[in-house]
The first five atom37 places (N, CA, C, CB, O) and aatype in JSON, in Angstrom:
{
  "aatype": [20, 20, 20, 20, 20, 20, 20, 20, 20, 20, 20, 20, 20, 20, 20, 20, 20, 20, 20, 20, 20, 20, 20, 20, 20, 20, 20, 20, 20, 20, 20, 20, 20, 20, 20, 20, 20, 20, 20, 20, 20, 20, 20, 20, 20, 20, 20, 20, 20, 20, 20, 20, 20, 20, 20, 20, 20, 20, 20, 20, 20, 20, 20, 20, 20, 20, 20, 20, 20, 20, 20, 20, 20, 20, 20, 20, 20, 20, 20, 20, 20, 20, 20, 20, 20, 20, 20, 20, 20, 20, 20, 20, 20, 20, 20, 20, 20, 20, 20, 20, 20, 20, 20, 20, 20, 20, 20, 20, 20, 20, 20, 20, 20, 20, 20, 20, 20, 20, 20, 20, 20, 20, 20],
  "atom_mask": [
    [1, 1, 1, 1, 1],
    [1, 1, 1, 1, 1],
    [1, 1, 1, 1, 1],
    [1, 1, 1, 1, 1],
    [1, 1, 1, 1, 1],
    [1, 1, 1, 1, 1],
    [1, 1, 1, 1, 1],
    [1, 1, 1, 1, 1],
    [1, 1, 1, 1, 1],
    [1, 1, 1, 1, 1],
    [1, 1, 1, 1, 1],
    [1, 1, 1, 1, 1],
    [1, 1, 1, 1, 1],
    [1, 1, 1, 1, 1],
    [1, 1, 1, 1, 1],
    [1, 1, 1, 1, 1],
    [1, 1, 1, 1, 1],
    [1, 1, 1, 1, 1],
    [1, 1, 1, 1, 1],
    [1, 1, 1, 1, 1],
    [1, 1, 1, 1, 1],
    [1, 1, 1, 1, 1],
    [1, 1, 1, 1, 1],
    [1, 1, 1, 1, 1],
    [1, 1, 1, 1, 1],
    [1, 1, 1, 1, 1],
    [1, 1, 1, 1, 1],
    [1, 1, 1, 1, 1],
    [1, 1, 1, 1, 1],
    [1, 1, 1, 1, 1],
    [1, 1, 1, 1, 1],
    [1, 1, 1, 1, 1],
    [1, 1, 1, 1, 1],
    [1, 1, 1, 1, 1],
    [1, 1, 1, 1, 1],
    [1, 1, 1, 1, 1],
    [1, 1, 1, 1, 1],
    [1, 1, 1, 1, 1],
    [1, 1, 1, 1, 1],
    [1, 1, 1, 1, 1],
    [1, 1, 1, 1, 1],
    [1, 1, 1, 1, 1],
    [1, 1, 1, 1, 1],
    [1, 1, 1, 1, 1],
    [1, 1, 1, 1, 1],
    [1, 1, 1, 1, 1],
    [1, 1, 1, 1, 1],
    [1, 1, 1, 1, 1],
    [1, 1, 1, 1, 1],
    [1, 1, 1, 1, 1],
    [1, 1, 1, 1, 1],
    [1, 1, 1, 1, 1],
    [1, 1, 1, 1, 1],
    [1, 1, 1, 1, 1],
    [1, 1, 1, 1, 1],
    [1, 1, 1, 1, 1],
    [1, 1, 1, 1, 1],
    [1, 1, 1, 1, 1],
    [1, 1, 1, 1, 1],
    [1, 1, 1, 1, 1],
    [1, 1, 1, 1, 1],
    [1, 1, 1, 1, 1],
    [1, 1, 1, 1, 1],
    [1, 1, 1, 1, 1],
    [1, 1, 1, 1, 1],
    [1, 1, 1, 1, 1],
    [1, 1, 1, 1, 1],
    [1, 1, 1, 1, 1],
    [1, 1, 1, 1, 1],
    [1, 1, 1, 1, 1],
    [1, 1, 1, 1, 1],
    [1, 1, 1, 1, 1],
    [1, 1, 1, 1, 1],
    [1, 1, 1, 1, 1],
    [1, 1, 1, 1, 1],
    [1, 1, 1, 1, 1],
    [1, 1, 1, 1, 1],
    [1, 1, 1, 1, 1],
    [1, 1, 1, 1, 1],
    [1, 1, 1, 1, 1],
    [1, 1, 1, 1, 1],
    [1, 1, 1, 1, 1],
    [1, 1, 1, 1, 1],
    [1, 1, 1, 1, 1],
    [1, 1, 1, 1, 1],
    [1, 1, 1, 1, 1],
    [1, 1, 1, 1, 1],
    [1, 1, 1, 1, 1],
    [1, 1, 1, 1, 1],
    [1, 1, 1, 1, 1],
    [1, 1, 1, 1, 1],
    [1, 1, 1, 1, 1],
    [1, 1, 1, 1, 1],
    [1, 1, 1, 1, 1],
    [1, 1, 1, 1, 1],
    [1, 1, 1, 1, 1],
    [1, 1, 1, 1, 1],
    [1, 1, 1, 1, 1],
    [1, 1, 1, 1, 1],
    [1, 1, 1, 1, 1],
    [1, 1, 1, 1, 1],
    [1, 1, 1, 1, 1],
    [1, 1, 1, 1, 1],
    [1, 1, 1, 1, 1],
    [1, 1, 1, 1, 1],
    [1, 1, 1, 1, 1],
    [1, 1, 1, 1, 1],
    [1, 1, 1, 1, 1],
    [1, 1, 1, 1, 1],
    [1, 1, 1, 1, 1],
    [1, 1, 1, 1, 1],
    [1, 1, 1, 1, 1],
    [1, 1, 1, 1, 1],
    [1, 1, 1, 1, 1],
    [1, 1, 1, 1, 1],
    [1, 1, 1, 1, 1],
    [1, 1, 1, 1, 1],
    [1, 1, 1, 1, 1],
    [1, 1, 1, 1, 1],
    [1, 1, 1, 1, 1],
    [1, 1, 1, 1, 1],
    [1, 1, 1, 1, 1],
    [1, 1, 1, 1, 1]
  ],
  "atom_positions": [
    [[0.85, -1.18, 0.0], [0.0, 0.0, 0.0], [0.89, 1.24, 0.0], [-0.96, 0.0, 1.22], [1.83, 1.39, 0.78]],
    [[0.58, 1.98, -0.79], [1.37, 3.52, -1.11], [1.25, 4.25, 0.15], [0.61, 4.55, -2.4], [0.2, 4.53, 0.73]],
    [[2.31, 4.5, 0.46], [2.03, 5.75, 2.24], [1.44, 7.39, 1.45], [4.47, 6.3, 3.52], [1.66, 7.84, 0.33]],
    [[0.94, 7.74, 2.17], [-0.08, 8.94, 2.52], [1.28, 9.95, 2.57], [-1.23, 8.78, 4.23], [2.34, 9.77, 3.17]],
    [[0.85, 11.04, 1.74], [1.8, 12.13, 1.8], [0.96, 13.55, 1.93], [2.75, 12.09, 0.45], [-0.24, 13.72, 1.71]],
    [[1.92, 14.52, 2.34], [1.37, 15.53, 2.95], [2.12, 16.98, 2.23], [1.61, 15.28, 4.59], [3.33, 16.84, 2.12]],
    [[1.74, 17.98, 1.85], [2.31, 18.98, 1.23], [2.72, 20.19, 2.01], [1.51, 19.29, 0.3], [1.68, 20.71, 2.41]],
    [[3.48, 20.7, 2.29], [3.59, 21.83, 2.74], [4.31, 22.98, 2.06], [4.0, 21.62, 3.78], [5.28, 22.93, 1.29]],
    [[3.5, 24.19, 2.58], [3.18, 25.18, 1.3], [3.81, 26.26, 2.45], [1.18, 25.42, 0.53], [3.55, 26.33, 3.65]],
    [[4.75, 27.09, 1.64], [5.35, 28.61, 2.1], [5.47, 29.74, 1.2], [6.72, 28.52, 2.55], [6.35, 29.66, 0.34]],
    [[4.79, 30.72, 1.23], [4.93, 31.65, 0.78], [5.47, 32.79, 1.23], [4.16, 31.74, 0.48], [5.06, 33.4, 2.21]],
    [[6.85, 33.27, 0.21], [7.45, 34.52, 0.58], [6.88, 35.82, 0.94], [8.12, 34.78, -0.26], [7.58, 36.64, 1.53]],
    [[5.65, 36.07, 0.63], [4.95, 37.36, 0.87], [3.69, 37.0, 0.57], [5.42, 38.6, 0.08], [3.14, 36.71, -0.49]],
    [[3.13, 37.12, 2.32], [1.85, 36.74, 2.59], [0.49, 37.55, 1.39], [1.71, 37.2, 4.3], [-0.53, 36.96, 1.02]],
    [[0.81, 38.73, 1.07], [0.39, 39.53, 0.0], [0.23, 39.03, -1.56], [1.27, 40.56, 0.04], [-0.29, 39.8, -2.37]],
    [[0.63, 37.91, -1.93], [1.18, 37.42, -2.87], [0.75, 35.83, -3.06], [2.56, 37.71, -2.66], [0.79, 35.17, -2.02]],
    [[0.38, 35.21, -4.12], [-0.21, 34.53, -4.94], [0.92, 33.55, -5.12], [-0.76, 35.29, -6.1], [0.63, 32.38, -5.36]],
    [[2.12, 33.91, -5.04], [3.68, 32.6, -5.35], [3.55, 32.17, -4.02], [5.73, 33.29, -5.76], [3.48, 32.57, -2.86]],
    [[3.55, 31.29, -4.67], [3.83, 29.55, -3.4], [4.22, 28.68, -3.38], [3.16, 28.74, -2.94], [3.52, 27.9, -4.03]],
    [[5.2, 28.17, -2.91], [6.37, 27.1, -2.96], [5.91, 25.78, -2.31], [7.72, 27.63, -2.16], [5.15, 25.78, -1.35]],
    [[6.39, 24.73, -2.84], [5.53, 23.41, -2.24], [6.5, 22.47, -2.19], [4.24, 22.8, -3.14], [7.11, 22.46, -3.26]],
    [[6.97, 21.58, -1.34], [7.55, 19.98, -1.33], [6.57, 19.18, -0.5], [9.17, 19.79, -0.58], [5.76, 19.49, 0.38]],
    [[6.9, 18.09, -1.06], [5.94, 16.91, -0.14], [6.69, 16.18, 0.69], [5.15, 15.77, -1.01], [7.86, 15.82, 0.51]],
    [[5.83, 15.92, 1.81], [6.57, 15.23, 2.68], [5.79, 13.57, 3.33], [6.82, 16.4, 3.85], [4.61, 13.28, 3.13]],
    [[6.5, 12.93, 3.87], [5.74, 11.84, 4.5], [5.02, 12.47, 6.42], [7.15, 10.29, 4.56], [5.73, 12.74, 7.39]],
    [[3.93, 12.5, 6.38], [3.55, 13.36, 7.18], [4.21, 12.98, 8.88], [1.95, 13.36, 6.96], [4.55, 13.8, 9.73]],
    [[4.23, 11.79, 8.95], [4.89, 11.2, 10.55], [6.09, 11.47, 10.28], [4.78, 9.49, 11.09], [6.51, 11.83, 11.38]],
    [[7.12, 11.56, 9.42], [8.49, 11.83, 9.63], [8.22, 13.57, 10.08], [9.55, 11.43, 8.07], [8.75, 14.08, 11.07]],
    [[7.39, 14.24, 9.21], [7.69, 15.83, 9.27], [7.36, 16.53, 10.73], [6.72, 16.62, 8.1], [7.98, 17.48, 11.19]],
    [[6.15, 15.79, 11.4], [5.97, 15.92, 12.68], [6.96, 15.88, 13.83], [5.21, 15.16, 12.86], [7.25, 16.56, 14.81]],
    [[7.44, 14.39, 13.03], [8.57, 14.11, 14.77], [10.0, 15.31, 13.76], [9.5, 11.17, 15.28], [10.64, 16.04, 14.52]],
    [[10.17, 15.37, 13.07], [11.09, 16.29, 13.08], [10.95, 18.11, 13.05], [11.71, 15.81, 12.06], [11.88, 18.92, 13.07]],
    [[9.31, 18.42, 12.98], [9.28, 19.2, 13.15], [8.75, 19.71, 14.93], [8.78, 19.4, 12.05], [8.57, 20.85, 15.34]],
    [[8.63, 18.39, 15.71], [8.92, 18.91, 17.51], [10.16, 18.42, 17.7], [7.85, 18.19, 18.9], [10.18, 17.48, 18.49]],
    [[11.62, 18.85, 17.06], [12.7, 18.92, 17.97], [13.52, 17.79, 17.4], [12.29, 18.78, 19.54], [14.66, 17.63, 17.84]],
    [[12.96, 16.81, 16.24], [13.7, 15.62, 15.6], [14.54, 16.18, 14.81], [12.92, 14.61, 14.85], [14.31, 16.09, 13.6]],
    [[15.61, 16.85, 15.23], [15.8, 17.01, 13.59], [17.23, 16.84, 13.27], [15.32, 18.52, 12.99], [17.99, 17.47, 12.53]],
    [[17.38, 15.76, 14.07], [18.44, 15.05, 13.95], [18.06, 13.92, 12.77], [18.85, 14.49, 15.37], [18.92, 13.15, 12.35]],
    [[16.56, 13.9, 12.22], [16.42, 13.07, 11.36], [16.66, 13.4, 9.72], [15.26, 12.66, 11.66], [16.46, 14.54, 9.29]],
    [[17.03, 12.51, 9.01], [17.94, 12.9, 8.13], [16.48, 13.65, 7.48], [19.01, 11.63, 7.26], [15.36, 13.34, 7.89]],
    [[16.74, 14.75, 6.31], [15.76, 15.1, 5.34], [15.21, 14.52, 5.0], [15.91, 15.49, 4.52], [13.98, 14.54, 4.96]],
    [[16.68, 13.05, 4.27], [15.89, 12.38, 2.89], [14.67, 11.65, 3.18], [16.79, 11.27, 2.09], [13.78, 11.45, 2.36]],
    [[14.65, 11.12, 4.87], [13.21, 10.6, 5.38], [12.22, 11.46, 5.74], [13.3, 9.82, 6.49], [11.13, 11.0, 6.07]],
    [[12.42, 12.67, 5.73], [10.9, 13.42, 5.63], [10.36, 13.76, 4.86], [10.66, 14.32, 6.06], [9.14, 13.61, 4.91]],
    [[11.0, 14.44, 3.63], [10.83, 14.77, 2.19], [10.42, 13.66, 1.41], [12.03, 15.28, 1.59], [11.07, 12.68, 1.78]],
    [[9.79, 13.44, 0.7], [9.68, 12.53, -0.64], [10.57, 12.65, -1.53], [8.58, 12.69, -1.38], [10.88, 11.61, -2.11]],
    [[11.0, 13.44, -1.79], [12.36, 13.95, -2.87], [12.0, 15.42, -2.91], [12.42, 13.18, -4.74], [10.94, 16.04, -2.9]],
    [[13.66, 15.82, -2.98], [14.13, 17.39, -2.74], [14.26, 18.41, -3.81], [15.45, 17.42, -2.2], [15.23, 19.12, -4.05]],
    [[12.74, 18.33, -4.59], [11.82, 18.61, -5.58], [11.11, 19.68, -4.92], [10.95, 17.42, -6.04], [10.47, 19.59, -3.87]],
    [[11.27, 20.68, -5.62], [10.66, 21.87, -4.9], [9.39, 22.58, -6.3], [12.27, 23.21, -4.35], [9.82, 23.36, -7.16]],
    [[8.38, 22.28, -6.29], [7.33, 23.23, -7.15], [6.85, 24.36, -6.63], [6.16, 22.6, -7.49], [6.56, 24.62, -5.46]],
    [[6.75, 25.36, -8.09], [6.47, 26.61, -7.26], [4.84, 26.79, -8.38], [8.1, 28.2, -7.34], [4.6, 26.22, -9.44]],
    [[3.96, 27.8, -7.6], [2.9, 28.15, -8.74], [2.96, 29.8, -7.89], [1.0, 26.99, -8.82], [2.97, 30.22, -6.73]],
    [[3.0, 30.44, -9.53], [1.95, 31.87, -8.92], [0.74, 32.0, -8.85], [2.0, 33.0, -9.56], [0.37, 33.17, -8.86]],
    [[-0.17, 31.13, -8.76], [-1.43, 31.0, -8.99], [-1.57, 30.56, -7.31], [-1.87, 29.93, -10.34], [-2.8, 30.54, -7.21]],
    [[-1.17, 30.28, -6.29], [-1.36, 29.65, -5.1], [-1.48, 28.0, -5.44], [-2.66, 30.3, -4.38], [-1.01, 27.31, -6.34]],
    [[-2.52, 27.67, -4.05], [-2.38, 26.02, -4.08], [-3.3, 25.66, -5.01], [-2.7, 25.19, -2.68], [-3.73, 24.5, -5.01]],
    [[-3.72, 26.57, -5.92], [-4.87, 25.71, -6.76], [-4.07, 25.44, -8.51], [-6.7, 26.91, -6.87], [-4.28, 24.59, -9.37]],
    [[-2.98, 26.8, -8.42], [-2.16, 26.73, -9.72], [-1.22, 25.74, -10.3], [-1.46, 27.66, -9.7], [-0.82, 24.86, -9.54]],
    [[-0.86, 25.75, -11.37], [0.23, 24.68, -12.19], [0.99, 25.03, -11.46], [0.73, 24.71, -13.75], [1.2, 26.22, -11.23]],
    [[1.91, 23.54, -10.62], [3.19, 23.52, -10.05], [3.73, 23.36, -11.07], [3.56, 22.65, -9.07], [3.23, 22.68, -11.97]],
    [[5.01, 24.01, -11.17], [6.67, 24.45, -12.05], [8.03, 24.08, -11.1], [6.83, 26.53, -12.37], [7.94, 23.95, -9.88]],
    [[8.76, 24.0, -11.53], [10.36, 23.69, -10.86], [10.51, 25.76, -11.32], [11.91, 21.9, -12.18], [10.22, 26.6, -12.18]],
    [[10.95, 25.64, -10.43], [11.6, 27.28, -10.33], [12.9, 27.5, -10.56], [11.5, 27.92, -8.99], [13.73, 26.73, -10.08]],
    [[13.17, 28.25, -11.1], [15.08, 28.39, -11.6], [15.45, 28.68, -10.4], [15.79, 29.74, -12.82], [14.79, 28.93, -9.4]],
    [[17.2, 28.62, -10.7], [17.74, 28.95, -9.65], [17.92, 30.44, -9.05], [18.74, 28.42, -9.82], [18.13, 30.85, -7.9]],
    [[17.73, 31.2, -10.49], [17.55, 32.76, -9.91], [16.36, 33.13, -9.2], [17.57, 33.78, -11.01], [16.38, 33.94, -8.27]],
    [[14.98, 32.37, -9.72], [13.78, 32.47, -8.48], [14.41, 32.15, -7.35], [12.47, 31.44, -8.56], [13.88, 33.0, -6.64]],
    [[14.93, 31.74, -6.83], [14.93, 30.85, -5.71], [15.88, 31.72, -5.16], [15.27, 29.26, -5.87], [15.4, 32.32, -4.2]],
    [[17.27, 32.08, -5.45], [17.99, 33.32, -4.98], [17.35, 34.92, -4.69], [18.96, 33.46, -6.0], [17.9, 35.8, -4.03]],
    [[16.08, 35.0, -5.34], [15.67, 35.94, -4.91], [14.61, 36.11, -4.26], [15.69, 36.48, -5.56], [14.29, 37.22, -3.84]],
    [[13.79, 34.87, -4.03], [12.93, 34.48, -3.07], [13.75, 34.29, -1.27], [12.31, 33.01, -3.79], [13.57, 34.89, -0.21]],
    [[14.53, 33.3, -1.63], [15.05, 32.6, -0.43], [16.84, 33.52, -0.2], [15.11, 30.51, -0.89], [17.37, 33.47, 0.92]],
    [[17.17, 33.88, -0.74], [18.66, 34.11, -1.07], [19.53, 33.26, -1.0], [19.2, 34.92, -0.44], [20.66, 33.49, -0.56]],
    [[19.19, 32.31, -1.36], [20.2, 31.02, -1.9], [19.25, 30.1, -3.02], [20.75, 29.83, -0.36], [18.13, 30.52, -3.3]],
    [[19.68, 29.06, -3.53], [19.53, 28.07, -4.49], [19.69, 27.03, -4.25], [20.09, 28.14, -5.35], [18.87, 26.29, -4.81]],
    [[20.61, 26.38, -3.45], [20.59, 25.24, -2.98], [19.16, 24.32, -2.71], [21.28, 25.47, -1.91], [18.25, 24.89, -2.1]],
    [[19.03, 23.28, -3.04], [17.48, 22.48, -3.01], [17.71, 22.49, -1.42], [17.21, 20.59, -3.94], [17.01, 23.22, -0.71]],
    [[18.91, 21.5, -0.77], [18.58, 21.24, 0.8], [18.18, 22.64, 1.51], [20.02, 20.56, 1.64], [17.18, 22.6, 2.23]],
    [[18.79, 23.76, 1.41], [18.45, 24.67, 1.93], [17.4, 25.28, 1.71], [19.15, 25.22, 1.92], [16.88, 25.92, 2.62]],
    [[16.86, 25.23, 0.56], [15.38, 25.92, 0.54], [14.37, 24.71, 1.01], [14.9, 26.56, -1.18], [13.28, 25.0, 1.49]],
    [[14.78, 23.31, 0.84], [13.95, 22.33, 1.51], [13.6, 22.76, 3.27], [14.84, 20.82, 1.36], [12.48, 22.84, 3.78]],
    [[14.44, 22.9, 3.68], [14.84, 22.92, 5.64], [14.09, 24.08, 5.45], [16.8, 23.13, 6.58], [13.04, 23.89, 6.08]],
    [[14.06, 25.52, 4.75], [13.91, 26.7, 4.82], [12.24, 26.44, 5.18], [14.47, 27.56, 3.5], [11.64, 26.76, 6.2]],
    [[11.75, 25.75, 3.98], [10.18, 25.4, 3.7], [9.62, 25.07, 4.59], [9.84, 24.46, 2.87], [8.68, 25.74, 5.03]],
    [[10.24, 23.37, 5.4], [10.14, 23.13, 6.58], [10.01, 23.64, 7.68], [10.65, 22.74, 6.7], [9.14, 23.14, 8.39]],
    [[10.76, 24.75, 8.22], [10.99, 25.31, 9.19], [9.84, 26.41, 8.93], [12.46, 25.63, 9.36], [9.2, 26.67, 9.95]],
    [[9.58, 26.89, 8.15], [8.69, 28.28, 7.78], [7.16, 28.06, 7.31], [9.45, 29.11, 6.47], [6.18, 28.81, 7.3]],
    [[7.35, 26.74, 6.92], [6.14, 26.51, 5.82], [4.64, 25.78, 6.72], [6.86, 25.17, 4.41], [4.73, 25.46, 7.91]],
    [[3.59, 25.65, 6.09], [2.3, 25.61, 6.5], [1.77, 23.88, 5.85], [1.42, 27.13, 5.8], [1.72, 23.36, 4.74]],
    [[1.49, 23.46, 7.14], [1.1, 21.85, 6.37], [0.33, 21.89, 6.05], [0.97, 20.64, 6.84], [-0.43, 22.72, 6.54]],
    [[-0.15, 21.04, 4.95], [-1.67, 20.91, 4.53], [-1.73, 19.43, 4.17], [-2.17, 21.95, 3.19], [-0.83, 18.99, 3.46]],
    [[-2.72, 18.61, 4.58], [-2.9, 17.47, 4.35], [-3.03, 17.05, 2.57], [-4.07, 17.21, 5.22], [-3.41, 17.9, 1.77]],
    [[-2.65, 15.65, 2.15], [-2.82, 15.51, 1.1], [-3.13, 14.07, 0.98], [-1.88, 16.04, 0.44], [-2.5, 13.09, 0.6]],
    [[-4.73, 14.35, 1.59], [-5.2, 12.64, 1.52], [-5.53, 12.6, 0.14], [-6.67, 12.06, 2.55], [-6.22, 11.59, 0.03]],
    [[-5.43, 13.09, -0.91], [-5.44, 12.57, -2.34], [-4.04, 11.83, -2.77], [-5.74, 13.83, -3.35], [-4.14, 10.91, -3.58]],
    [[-2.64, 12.21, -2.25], [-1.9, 12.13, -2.45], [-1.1, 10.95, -1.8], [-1.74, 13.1, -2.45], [-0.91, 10.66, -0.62]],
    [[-0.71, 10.37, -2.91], [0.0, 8.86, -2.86], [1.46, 8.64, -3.04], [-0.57, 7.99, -3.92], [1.83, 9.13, -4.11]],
    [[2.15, 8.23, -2.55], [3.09, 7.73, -3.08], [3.09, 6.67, -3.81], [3.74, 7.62, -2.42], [2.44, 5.72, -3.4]],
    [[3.88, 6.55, -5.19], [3.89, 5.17, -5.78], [2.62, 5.32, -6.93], [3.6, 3.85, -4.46], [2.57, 4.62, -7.94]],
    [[1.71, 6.24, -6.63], [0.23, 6.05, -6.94], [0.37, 6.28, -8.91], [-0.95, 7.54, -5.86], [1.43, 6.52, -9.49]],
    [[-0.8, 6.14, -9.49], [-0.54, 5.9, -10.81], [-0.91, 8.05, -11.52], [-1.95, 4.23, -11.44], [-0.78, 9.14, -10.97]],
    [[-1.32, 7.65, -12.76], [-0.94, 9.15, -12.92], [-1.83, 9.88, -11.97], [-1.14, 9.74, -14.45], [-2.72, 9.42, -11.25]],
    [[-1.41, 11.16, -12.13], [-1.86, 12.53, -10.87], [-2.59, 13.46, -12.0], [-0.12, 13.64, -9.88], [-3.55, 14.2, -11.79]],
    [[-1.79, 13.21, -13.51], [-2.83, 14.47, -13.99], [-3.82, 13.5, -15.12], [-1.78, 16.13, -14.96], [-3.35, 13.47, -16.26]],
    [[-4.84, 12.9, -14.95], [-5.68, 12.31, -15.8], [-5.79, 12.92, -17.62], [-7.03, 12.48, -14.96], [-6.46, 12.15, -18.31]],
    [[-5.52, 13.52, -17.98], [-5.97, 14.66, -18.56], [-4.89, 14.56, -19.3], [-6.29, 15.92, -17.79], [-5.02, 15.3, -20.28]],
    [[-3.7, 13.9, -19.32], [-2.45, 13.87, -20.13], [-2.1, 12.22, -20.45], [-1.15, 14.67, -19.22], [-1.14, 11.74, -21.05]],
    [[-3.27, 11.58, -19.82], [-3.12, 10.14, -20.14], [-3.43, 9.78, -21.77], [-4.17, 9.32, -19.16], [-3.04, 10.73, -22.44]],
    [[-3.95, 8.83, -22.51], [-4.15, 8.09, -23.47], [-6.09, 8.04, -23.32], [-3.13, 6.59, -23.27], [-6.91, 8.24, -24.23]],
    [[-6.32, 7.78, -22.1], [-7.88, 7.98, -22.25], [-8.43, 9.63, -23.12], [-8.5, 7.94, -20.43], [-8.28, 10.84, -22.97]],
    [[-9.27, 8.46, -24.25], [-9.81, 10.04, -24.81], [-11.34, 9.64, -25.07], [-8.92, 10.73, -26.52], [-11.9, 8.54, -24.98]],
    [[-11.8, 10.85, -25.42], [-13.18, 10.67, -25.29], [-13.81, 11.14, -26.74], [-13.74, 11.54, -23.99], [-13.78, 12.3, -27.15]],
    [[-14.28, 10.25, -27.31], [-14.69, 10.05, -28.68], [-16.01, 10.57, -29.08], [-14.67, 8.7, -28.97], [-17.0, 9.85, -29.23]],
    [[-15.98, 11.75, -29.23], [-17.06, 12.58, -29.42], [-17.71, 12.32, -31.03], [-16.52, 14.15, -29.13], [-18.74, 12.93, -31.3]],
    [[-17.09, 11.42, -32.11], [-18.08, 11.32, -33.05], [-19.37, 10.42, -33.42], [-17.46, 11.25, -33.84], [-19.73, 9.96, -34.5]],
    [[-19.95, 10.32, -32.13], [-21.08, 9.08, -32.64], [-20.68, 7.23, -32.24], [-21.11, 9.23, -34.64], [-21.5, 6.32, -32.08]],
    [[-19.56, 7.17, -32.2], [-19.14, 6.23, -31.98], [-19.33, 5.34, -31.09], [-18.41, 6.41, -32.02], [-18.85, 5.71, -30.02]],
    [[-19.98, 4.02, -31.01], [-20.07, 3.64, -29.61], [-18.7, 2.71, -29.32], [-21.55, 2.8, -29.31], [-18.02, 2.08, -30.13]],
    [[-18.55, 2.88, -27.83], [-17.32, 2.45, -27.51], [-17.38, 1.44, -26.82], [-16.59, 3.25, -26.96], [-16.44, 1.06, -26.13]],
    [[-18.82, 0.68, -26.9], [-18.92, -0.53, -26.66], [-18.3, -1.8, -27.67], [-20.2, -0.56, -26.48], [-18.18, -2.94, -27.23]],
    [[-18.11, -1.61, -28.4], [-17.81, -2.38, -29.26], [-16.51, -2.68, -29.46], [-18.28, -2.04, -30.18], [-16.21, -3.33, -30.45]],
    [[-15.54, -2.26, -28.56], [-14.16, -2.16, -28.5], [-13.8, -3.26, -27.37], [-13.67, -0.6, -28.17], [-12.63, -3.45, -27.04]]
  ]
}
């Protein structure tokens, strides 16, 4: 069974629509966010994949260059803007969200929908 992952979202200026996101496994981020944090990243993070949207949490996540990120955070480094996120950032549950799980955007799959008359029973 795929473990349950959890997103947490920080934004540089509460005024502002850009919002930065990594996912995490939600029981690692807890015990390291009361005082664990002697625990390594790579077990809280899912991977040190950082999406950004200007649209907030409802917009297309993007990988952000490294000059976003220097002028958001003032550095570039992934671990450091990871810990940064962590330390600053706002959890939000992501009981849709799977690890392992099959595609996330339906809509870019091979299923299409055959709008000429066609019945698709017959397939």
């Amino acid at each position: 069974m795929p473990a349950t992952l959890t997103k947490v979202l920080y934004k540089v200026n509460s005024q502002s629509t850009d919002e930065y996101t990594i996912i995490v496994d939600p029981e690692q981020y807890k015990k390291w966010k009361d005082g664990g944090t002697t625990i390594p990243l790579s077990e809280v993070v899912d991977s040190f994949k950082i999406f950004h949207s200007i649209q907030g949490s409802q917009g297309i996540l993007r990988t952000p260059s490294q000059q976003q990120l220097d002028t958001d955070f003032g550095f570039h480094k992934d671990v450091d803007v990871v810990e940064h996120i962590l330390k600053n950032g706002k959890e939000q549950s992501g009981e849709g969200i799977k690890s392992g799980a099959g595609s996330l955007n339906l809509s870019r799959s091979s299923a299409v929908a055959d709008t000429r008359g066609k019945s698709l029973s017959g397939i």
